[in-house]
C-alpha positions as CSV (number, residue, x, y, z in Angstrom):
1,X,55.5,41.3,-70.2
2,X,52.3,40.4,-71.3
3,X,53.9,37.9,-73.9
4,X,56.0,36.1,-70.9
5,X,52.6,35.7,-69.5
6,X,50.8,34.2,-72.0
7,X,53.6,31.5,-72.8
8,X,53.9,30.6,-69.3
9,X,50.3,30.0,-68.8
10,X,50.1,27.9,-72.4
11,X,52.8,25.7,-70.8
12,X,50.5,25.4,-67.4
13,X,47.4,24.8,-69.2
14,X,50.0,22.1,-71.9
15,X,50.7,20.7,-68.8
16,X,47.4,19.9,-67.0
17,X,45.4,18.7,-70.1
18,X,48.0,17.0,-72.6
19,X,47.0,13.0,-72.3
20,X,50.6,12.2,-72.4
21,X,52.1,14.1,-69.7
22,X,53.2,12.3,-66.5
23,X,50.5,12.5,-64.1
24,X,51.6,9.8,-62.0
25,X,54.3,9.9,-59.4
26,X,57.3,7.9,-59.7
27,X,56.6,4.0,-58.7
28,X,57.4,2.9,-55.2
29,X,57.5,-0.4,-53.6
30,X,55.2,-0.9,-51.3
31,X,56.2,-1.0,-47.3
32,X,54.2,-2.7,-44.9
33,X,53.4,-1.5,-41.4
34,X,55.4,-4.2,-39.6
35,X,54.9,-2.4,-36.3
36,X,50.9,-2.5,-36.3
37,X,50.5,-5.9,-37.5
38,X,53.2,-7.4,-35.0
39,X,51.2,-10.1,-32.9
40,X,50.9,-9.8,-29.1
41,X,50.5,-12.9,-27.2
42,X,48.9,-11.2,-24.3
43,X,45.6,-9.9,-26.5
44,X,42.6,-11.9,-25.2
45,X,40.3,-12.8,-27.9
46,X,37.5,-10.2,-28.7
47,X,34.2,-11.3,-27.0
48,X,32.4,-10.4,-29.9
49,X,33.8,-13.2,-32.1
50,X,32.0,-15.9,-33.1
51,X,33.2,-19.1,-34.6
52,X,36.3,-17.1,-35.3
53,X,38.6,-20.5,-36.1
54,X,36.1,-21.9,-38.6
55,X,37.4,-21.9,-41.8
56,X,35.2,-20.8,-45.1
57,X,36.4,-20.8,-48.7
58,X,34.4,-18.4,-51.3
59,X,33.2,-20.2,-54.5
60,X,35.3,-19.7,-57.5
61,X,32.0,-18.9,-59.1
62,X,30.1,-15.7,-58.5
63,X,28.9,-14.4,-62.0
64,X,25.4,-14.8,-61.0
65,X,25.5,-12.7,-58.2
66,X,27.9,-10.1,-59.1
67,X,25.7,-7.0,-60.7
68,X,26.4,-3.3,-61.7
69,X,22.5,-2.4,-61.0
70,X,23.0,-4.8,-57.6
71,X,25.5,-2.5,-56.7
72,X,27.2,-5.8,-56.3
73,X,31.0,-5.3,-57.4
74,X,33.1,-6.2,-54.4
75,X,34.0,-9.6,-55.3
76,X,36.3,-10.8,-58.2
77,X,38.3,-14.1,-58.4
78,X,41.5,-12.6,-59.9
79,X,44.7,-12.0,-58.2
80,X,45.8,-7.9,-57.7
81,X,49.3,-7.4,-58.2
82,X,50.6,-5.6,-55.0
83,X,54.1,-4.8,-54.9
84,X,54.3,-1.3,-56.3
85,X,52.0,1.9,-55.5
86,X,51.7,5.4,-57.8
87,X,49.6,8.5,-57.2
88,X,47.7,10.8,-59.2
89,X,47.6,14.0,-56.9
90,X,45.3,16.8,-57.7
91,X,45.0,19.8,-55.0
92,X,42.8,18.7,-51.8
93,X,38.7,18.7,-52.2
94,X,37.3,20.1,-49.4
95,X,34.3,17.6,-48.3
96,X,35.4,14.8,-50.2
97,X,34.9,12.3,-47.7
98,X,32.1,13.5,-46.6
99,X,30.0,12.4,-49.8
100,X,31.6,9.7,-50.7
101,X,32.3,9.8,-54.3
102,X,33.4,6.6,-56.3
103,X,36.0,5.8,-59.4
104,X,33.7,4.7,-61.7
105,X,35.0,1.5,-63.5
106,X,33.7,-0.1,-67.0
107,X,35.4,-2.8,-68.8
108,X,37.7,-1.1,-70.6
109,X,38.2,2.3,-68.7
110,X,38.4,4.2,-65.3
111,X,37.2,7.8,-64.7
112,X,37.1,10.2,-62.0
113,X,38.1,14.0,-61.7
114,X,39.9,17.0,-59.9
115,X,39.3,19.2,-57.7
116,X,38.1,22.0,-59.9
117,X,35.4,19.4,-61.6
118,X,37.6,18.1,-64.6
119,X,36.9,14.8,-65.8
120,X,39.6,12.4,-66.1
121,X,39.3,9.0,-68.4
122,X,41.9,6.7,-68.3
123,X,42.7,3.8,-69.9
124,X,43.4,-0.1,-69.4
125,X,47.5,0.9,-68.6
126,X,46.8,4.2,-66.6
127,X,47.5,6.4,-69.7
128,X,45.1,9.5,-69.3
129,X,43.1,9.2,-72.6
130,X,41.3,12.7,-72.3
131,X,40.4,15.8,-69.5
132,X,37.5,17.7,-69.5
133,X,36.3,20.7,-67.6
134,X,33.1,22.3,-68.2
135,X,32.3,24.5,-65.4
136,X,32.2,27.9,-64.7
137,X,34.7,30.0,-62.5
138,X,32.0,29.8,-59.8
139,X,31.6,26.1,-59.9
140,X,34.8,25.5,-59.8
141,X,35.4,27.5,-56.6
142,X,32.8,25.5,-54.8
143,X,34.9,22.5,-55.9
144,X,32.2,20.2,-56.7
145,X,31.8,17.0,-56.3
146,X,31.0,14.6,-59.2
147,X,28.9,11.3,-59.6
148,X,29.5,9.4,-62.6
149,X,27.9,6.4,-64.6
150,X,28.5,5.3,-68.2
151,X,26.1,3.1,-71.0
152,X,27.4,2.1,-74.3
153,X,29.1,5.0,-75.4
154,X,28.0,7.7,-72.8
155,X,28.9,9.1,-69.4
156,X,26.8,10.8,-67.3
157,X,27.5,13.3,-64.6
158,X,25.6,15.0,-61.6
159,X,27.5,17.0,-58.8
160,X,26.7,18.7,-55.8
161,X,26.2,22.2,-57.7
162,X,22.9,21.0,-58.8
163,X,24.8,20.9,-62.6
164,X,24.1,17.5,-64.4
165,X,25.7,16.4,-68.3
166,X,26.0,13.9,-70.8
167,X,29.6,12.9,-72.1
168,X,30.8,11.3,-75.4
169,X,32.9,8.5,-73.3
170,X,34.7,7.9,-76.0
171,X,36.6,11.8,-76.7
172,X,34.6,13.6,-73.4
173,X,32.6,15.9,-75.7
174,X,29.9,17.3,-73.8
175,X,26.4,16.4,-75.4
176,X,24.0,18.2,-73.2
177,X,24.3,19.8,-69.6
178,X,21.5,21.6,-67.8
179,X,21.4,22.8,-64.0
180,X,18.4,21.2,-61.5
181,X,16.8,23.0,-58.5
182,X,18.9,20.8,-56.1
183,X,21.9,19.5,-55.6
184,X,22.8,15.9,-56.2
185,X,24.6,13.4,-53.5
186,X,23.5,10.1,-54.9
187,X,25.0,6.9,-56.8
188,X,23.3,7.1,-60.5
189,X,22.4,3.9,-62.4
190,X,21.2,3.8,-66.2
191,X,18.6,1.9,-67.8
192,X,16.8,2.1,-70.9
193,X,17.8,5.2,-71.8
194,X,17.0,6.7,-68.2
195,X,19.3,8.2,-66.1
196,X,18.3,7.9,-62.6
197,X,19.8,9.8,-59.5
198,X,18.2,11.0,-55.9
199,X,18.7,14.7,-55.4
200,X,19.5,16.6,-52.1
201,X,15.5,16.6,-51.4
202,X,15.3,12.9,-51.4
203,X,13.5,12.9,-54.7
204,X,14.3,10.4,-56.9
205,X,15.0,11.9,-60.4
206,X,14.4,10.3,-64.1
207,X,16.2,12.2,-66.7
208,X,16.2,11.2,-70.4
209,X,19.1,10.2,-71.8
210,X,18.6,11.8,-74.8
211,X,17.7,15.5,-73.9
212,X,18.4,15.5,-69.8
213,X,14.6,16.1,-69.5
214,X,12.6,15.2,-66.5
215,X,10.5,12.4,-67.4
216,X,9.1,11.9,-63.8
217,X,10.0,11.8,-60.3
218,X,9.3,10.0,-56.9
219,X,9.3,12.1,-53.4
220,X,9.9,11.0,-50.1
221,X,10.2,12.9,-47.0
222,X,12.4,15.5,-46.5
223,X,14.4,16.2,-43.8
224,X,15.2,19.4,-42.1
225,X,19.3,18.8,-42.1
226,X,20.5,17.5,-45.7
227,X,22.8,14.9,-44.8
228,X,26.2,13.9,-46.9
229,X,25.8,10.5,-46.4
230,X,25.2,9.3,-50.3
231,X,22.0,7.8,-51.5
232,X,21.9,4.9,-53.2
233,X,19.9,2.8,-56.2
234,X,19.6,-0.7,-57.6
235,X,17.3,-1.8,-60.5
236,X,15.6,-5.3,-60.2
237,X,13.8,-6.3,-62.9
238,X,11.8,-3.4,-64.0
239,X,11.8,-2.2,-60.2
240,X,14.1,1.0,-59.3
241,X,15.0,0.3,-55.6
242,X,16.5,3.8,-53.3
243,X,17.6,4.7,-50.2
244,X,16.9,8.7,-48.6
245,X,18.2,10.4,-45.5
246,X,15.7,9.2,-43.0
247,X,16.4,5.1,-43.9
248,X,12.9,4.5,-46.4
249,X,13.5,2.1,-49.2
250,X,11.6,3.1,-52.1
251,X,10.1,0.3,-54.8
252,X,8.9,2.1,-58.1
253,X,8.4,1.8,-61.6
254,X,11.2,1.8,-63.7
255,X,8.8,3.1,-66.9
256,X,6.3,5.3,-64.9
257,X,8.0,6.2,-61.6
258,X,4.6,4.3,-60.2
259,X,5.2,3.6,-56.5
260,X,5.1,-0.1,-56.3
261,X,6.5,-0.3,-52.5
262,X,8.0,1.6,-49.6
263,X,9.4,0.4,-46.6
264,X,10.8,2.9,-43.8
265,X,13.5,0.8,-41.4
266,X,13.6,3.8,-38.7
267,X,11.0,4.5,-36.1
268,X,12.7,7.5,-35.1
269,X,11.6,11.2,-35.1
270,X,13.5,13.7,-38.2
271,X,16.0,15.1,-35.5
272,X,17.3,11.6,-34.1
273,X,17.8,10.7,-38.1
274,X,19.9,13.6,-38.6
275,X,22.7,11.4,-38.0
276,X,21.6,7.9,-39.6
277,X,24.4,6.7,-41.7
278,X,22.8,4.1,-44.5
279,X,24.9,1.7,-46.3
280,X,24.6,0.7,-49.7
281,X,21.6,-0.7,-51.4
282,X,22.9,-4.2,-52.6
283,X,21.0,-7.1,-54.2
284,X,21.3,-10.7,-55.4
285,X,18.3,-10.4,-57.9
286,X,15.6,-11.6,-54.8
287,X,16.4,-10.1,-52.5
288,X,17.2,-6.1,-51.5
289,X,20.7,-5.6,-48.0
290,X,20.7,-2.7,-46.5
291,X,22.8,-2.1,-42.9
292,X,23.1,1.2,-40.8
293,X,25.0,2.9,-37.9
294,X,21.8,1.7,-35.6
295,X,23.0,-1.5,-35.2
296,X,20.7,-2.7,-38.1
297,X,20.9,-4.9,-41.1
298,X,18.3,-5.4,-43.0
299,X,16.7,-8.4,-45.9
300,X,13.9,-7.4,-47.6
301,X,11.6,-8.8,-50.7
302,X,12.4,-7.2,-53.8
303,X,9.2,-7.8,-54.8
304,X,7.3,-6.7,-51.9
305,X,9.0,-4.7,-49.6
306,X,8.8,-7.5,-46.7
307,X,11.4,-7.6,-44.5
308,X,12.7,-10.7,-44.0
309,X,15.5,-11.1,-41.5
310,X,16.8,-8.6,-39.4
311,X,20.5,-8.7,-37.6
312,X,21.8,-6.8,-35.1
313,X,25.1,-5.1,-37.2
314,X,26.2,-1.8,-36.9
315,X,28.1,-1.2,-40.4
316,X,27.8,1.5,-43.2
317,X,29.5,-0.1,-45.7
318,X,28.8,-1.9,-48.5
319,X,28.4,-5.5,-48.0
320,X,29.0,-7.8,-50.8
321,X,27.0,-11.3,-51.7
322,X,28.9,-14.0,-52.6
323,X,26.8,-17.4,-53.9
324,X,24.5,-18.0,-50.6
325,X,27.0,-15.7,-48.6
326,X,27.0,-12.1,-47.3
327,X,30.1,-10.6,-46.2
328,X,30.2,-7.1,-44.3
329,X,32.6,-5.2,-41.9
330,X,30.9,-3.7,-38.4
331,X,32.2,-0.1,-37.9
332,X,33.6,-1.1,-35.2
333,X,36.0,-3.6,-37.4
334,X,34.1,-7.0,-37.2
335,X,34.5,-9.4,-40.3
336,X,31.1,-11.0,-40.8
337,X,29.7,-13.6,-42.7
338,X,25.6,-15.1,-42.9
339,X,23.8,-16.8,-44.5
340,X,21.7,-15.0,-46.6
341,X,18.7,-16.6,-46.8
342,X,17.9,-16.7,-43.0
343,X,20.4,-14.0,-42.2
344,X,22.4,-16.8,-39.5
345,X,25.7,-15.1,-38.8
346,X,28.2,-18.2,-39.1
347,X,31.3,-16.4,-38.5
348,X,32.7,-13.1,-36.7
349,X,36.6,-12.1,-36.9
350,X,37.9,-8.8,-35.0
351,X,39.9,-7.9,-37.7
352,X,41.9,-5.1,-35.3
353,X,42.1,-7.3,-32.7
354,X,46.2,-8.0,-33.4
355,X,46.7,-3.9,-33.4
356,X,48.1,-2.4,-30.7
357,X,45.4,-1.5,-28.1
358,X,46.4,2.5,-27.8
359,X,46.8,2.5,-31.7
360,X,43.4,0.7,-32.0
361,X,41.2,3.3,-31.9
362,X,42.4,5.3,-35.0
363,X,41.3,1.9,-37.2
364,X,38.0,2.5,-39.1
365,X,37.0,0.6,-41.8
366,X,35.9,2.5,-45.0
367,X,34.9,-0.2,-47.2
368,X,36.2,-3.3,-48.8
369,X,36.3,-5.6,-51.4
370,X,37.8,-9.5,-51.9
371,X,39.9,-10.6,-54.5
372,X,41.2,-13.7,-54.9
373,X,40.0,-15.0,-51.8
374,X,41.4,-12.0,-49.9
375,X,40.0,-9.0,-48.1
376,X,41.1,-5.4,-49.6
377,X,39.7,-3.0,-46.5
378,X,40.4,0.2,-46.6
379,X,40.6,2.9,-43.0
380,X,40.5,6.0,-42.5
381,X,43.6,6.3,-41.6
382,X,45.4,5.5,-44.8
383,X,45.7,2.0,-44.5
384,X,45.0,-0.7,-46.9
385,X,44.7,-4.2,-44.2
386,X,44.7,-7.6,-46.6
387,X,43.6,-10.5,-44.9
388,X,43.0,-14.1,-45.8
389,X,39.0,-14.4,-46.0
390,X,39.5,-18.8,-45.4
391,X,41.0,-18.2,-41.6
392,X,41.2,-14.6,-41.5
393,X,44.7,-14.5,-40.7
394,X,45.9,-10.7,-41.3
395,X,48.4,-11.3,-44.1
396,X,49.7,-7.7,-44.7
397,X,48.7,-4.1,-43.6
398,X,49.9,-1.5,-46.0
399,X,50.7,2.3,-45.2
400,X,49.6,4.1,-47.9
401,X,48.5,7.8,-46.2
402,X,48.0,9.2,-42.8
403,X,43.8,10.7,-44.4
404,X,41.1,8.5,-45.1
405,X,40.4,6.2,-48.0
406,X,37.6,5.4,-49.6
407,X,36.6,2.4,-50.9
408,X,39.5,0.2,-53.1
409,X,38.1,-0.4,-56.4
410,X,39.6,-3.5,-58.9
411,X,40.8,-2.7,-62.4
412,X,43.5,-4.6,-64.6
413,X,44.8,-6.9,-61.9
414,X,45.3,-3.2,-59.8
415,X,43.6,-1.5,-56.8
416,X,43.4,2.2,-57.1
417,X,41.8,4.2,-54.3
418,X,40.6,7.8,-54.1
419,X,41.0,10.1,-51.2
420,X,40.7,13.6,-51.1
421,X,44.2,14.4,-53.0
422,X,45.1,11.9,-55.1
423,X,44.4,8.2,-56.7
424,X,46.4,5.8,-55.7
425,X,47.2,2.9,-57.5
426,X,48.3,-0.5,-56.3
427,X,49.8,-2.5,-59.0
């Protein structure tokens, strides 16, 4: 009997980690949701919209603006091939969307992982390269969540377990690992040789590349209710720039953790910032965007800490700069564009405004990016809606779940998309 068992669970285990087994589904055409994006002649245009027929065409050129350490990777001028879809399904993480975790994307790979912590590479034509597990039973019954960066040949990984390890990228060979007195919920960036990542106590964390050693860190306050809202980091210059729970940007050092700036946005009392929702950090190199659910969007010196420009936008999603432009999404599902400079709003399309009125309400954005002079936005309830960015005209709007995605991500020409069961790849 005990033989039986043992071949069974060496075909399982075959199964789950050989790099050339099938882990995607079968392809499938991709079917749009004709009855949501059927036009109604009776809708009366949204009174929020402004200048909603003027019609703006994106450069072709954006290399200077677009950034890894500007957290500044939602615009790309080539086309995504979108006729077929594929998923890689793993069992459900509990909390996924909660925390937000990201594909992480380099020029030659994708990685991401499963819902008992194993790490996934693939490569340029979806072909899993390598999987890699190195938890505990424990860890993996809290089904962590990971947060992943790569340089050169490493990757780097922190989760909300409080574990955090150094990869070979190119087999998945674990190098170092080492467990901290906190939990991590933050976007990691890595510079230098330092590996830098805000923990669950707002403090900003500098590990060594080398050894995972603490080589200093940066407090801010901390709040009574951790919040799963991620955190989130740029590098300007030699200037690490963060994000914590209660809406403080942080300017310091990037060799001595030296505070340089800080900057709190909110006026409000611990318990009324128990439900603050940041965005992103993102940058253009001068200057630092940051938006909230409190009808706030922020410009501020990267140099300084001087606000700028303030708008009255209620998002938490990433925006994106393109040349003088920024482009963002309202929670509430308003496209809009400014001026960055000045922060002038010069345009503001209801992108839901051609959905059913009774359906409307179960439409929130989850992030986006543009391709190709197109916008790739993501809901939460499973949709992918592709407009044209020139006259926002809603071109398709693609079922792809009934559950929440999170932000599309471009690879290869392809979309792919976490949520808390799968990837799903639009190619």
């Amino acid at each position: 009997m005990n033989k039986y068992l043992y071949i069974v669970f060496v075909l399982i285990l075959g199964c789950s980690l050989n790099p050339n087994s099938s882990f995607w589904t079968k392809t499938e055409k991709l079917k749009t949701d004709q009855e949501i994006t059927k036009l109604f002649e009776d809708i009366k245009p949204n009174e929020k919209e402004f200048n909603p027929k003027l019609i703006v065409n994106l450069p072709k050129i954006n290399t200077g603006n677009i950034n890894y350490n500007y957290n500044n990777d939602g615009f790309t001028n080539e086309k995504i091939i979108g006729n077929n879809f594929s998923k890689f399904k793993f069992s459900k993480i509990d909390n996924f969307s909660g925390f937000e975790p990201e594909i992480l994307v380099d020029n030659q790979n994708l990685f991401f992982f499963d819902n008992n912590g194993s790490i996934i590479k693939f490569s340029k034509n979806s072909k899993v390269e390598w999987k890699k597990n190195y938890y505990s039973k424990s860890d993996k019954r809290n089904n962590p969540i990971l947060f992943l960066a790569s340089k050169n040949n490493n990757l780097f990984v922190a989760d909300t377990n409080a574990n955090y390890y150094l990869l070979n990228k190119e087999n998945g060979n674990l190098k170092w690992k080492k467990k901290h007195s906190s939990s991590f919920n933050s976007q990691i960036k890595i510079e230098d040789d330092k590996i830098l990542v805000v923990d669950m106590e707002n403090n900003l964390r500098c590990f060594s590349m080398k050894n995972g050693d603490i080589l200093w860190t940066v407090p801010t306050q901390l709040t009574i209710v951790r919040s799963q809202k991620k955190q989130s980091i740029v590098i300007v210059s030699n200037l690490v720039i963060f994000s914590n729970s209660i809406g403080d940007l942080t300017a310091v050092d990037l060799n001595t953790g030296d505070l340089v700036w800080l900057t709190p946005t909110q006026a409000l009392g611990l318990a009324k910032n128990i439900t603050l929702r940041n965005s992103d950090v993102v940058s253009d190199g001068n200057l630092i965007f940051m938006s909230n659910n409190r009808n706030q969007f922020v410009a501020i010196d990267a140099k300084t800490g001087i606000i700028k420009w303030k708008q009255q936008i209620n998002s938490e999603l990433r925006p994106v700069v393109v040349s003088d432009y920024i482009v963002t999404i309202s929670n509430e599902g308003l496209l809009l564009l400014l001026n960055k400079t000045d922060g002038n709003i010069l345009r503001i399309n209801n992108i839901l405004k051609n959905i059913k009125k009774k359906r409307r309400k179960n439409y929130h954005p989850a992030g986006f990016i543009i391709s190709d002079n197109k916008v790739y936005v993501s809901t939460n309830n499973g949709r992918i809606l592709i407009i044209n960015f020139s006259d926002n005209s809603i071109q398709k709007i693609l079922k792809l779940d009934k559950e929440k995605l999170q932000r599309p991500v471009y690879f290869n020409n392809e979309l792919y998309i976490a949520k808390d069961n799968s990837i799903i790849r639009i190619n």
